[in-house]
N, C-alpha and C positions, 0 to 999 in steps of 0.2 A: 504494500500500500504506500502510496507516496505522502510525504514528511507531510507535506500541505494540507492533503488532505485529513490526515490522523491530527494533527495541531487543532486544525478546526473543531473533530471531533470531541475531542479531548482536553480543551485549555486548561482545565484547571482542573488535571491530575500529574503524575507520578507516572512514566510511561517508560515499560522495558523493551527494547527491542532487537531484533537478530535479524542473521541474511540480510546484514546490512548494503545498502549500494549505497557509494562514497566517491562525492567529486572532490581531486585535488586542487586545493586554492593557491595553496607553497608549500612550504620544504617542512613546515608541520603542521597544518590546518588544513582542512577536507570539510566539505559542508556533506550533510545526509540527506539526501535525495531520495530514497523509502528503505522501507523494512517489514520486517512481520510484527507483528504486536505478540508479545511472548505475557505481558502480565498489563495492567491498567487495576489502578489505586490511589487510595487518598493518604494512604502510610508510607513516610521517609524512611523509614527505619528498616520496613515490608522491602521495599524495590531497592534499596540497599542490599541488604543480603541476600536475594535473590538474583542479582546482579553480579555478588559475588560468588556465590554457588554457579553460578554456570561461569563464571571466568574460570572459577578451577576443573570445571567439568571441559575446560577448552574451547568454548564457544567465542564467537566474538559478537560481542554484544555492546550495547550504549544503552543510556537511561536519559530523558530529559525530564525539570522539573518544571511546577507548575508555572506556566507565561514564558516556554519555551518559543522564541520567536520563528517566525514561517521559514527565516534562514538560520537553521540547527549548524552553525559549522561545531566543528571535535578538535581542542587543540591537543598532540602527542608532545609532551613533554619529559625528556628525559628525566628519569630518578639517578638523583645522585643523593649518595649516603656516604657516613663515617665511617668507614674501617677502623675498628681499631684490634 
């Protein structure tokens, strides 16, 4: 279903989605152009861990929050951490 349309649907939830399709903008930002609707909810906490249960199940998945705008871009930003 495209981004556009689901936004509409849904403004003001909590929205999990997969079989993501993703245009590149630069060198770390991709706007989301549709997906499948995998959960829809009023709970942060719900689409939080559900979100993260399917990262570790491998999936590739994104969540947007409630007044996500019509242009969903995804920024990839490196983690960097302390070694010690």
């Amino acid at each position: 279903m495209k981004w556009s349309e689901i936004q509409k649907q849904y403004p003001d939830k909590f929205i999990l989605l997969g079989d993501i399709s993703e245009e590149k903008i630069s060198e770390t930002k991709s706007r989301v152009i549709e997906g499948k609707i995998l959960k829809i909810t009023d709970n942060a906490k719900e689409i939080r861990g559900d979100y993260q249960d399917c990262r570790k199940k491998g999936m590739n998945v994104v969540y947007s929050i409630p007044g996500t705008s019509d242009d969903f871009i995804i920024e990839n930003v490196v983690f960097m951490g302390i070694l010690r």
